[in-house]
LOBA-77313 format. One line per 10 residues: their letters; for each residue z, x, y of C-alpha. Coordinates in Angstrom, 1 decimal. Example, Ala and Ser with C-alpha at 12.3 -4.5 7.8 and 13.67 -1.06 7.14 Angstrom:
as> 7.8,12.3,-4.5; 7.1,13.7,-1.1 $
! end
This chain:
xxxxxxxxxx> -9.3,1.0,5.7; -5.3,1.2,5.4; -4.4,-2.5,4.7; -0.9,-3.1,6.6; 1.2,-6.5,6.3; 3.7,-7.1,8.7; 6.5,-9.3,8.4; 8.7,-10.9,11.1; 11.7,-11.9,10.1; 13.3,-13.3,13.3 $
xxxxxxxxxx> 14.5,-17.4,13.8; 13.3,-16.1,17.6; 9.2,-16.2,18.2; 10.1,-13.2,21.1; 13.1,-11.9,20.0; 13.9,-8.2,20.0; 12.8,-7.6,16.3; 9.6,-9.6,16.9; 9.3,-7.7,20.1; 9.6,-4.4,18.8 $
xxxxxxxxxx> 7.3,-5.4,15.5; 4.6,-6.1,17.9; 4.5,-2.9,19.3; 4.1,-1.2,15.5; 1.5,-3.9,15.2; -0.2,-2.1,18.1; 0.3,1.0,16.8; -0.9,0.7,13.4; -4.0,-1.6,15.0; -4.8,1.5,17.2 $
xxxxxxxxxx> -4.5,4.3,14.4; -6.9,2.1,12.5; -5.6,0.0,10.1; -6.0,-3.8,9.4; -2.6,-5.5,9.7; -2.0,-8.9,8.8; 1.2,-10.7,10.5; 3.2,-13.1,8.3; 5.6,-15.3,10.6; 8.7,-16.5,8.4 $
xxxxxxxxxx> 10.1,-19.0,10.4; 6.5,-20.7,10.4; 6.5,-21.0,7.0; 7.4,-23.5,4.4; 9.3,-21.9,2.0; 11.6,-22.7,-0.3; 14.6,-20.7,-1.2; 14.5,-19.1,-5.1; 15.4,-22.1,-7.7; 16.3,-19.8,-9.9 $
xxxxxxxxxx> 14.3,-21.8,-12.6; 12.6,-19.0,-13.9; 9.3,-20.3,-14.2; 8.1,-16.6,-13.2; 8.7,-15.5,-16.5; 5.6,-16.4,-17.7; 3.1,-14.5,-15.7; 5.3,-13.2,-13.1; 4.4,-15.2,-10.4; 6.5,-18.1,-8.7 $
xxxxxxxxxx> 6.1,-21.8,-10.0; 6.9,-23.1,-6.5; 4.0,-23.8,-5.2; 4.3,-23.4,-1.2; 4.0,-21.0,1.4; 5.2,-18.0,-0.6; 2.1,-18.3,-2.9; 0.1,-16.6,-0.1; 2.7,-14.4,1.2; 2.7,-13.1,-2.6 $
xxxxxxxxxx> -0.9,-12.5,-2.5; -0.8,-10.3,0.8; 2.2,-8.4,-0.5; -0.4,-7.2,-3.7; -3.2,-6.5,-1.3; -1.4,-4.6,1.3; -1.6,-0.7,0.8; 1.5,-0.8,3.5; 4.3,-3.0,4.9; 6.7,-3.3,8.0 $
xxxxxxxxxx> 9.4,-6.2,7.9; 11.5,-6.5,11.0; 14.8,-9.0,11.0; 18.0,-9.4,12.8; 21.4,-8.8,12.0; 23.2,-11.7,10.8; 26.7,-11.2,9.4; 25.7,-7.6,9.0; 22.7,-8.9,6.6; 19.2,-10.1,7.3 $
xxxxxxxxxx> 18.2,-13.6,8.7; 18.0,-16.3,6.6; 14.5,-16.2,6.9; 14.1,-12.8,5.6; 16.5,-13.4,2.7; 14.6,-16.3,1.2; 11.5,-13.9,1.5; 14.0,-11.5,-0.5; 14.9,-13.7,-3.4; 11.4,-15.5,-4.1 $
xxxxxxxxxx> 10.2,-11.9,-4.7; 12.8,-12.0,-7.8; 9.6,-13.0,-9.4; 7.9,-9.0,-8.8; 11.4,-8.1,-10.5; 10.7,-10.3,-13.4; 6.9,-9.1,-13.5; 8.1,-5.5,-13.7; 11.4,-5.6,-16.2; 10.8,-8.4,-18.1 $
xxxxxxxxxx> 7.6,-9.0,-19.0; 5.7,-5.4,-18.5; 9.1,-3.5,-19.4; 9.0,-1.0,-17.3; 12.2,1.2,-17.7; 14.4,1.3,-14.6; 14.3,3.6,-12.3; 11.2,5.0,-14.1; 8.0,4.0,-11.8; 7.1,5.7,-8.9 $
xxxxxxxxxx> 6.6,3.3,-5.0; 2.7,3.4,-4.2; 3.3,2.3,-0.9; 5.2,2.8,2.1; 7.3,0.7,4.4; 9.1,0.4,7.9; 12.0,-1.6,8.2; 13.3,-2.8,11.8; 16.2,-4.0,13.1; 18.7,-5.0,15.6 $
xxxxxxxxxx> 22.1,-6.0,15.7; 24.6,-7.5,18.7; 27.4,-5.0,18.3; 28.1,-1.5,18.3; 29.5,-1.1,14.7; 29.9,2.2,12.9; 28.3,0.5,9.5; 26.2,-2.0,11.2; 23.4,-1.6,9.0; 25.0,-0.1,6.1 $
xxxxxxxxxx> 24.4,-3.4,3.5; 21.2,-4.2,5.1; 19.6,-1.0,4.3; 21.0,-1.0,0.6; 19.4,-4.5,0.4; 16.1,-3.7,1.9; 15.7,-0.5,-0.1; 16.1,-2.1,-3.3; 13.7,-5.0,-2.1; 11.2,-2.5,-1.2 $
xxxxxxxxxx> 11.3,-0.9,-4.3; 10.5,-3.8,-6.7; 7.2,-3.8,-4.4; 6.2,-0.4,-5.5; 7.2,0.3,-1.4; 9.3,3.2,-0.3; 11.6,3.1,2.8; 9.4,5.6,4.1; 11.7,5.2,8.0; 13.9,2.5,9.4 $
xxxxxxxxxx> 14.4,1.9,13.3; 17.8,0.4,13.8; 19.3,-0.5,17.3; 22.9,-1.6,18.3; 23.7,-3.6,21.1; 20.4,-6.0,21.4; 21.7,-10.0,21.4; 19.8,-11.5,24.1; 16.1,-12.6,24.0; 14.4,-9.1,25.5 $
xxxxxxxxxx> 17.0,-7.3,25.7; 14.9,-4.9,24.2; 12.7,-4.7,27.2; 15.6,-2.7,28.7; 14.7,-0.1,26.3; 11.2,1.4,26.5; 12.0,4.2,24.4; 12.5,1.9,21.3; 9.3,0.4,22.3; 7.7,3.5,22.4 $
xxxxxxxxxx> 9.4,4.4,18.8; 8.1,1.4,17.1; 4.4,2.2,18.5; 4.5,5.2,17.3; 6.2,4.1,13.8; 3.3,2.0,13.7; 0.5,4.5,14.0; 2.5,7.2,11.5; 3.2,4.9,8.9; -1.3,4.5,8.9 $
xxxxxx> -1.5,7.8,8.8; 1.0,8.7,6.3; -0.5,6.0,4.2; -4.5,8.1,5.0; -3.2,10.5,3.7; -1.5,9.4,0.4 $
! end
């Protein structure tokens, strides 16, 4: 069975992102997979110390929250992360996500020396995301970011959904059609994984 983590990144329980997350949660539920949901904002993490303690065995030193997030990012054979558009970056949430995961870098490089750019992503991933405005390069940074977080997971950016103009709590809800897009990102990101 297709093992899919999903990761909400919003400060907002119903936001858009969370909203739109659900429904690939749906989809991927319904094409058969098992997904497990990881909340951010429930979680007590701390942001990267930058202590280094990881270069040991790879893994973080600080022992909180992140420890099992870690774990589930390992097991997963798939992942979806959804997050808001802050300052034309990700939530704060998702970024401290982002820079405890300096720790897979330091796995990777450092202590297994694998040459850059010379491994090949296992896995696959959705990215999600809305922003306020209508801005040309509105997600321009984020993606780079994301991309190059991904791929120190072994996951490829196999599709991002990325809608403008969403602010409010369910504003979304305006918009079946993304809805209807995220369910069925859901459900094709299983299969594509089935079939990898």
């Amino acid at each position: 069975m297709v093992r899919i983590l999903a990761i909400y990144g919003s400060p907002r329980r119903k936001g858009n992102t969370s909203l739109l997350l659900k429904r690939a949660v749906q989809g991927a539920v319904e094409a058969g997979a098992e997904v497990e949901e990881v909340v951010l904002r429930d979680l007590k993490m701390s942001p990267c110390l930058e202590i280094y303690g990881c270069k040991e065995t790879g893994r973080c030193v600080i022992q909180d929250d992140f420890q099992r997030v870690y774990d589930q990012i390992l097991a997963c054979h798939g992942l979806m992360l959804a997050s808001p558009i802050f300052f034309y970056t990700v939530s704060a949430q998702t970024k401290i996500l982002m820079d405890r995961c300096q720790s897979f870098w330091v796995k990777r490089y450092w202590l297994e020396k694998t040459p850059i750019g010379r491994h090949n992503a296992t896995r696959k991933g959705l990215f999600i995301s809305v922003g306020a405005t209508r801005g040309k390069r509105l997600f321009d940074g984020t993606l780079l970011s994301i991309r190059y977080f991904l791929d120190v997971l072994d996951v490829e950016l196999w599709r991002s959904l990325l809608y403008r103009g969403l602010d409010l709590e369910g504003d979304v809800l305006r918009h079946p059609e993304y809805l209807e897009e995220a369910y069925r990102g859901g459900m094709e990101l299983v299969h594509y994984q089935e079939n990898t």
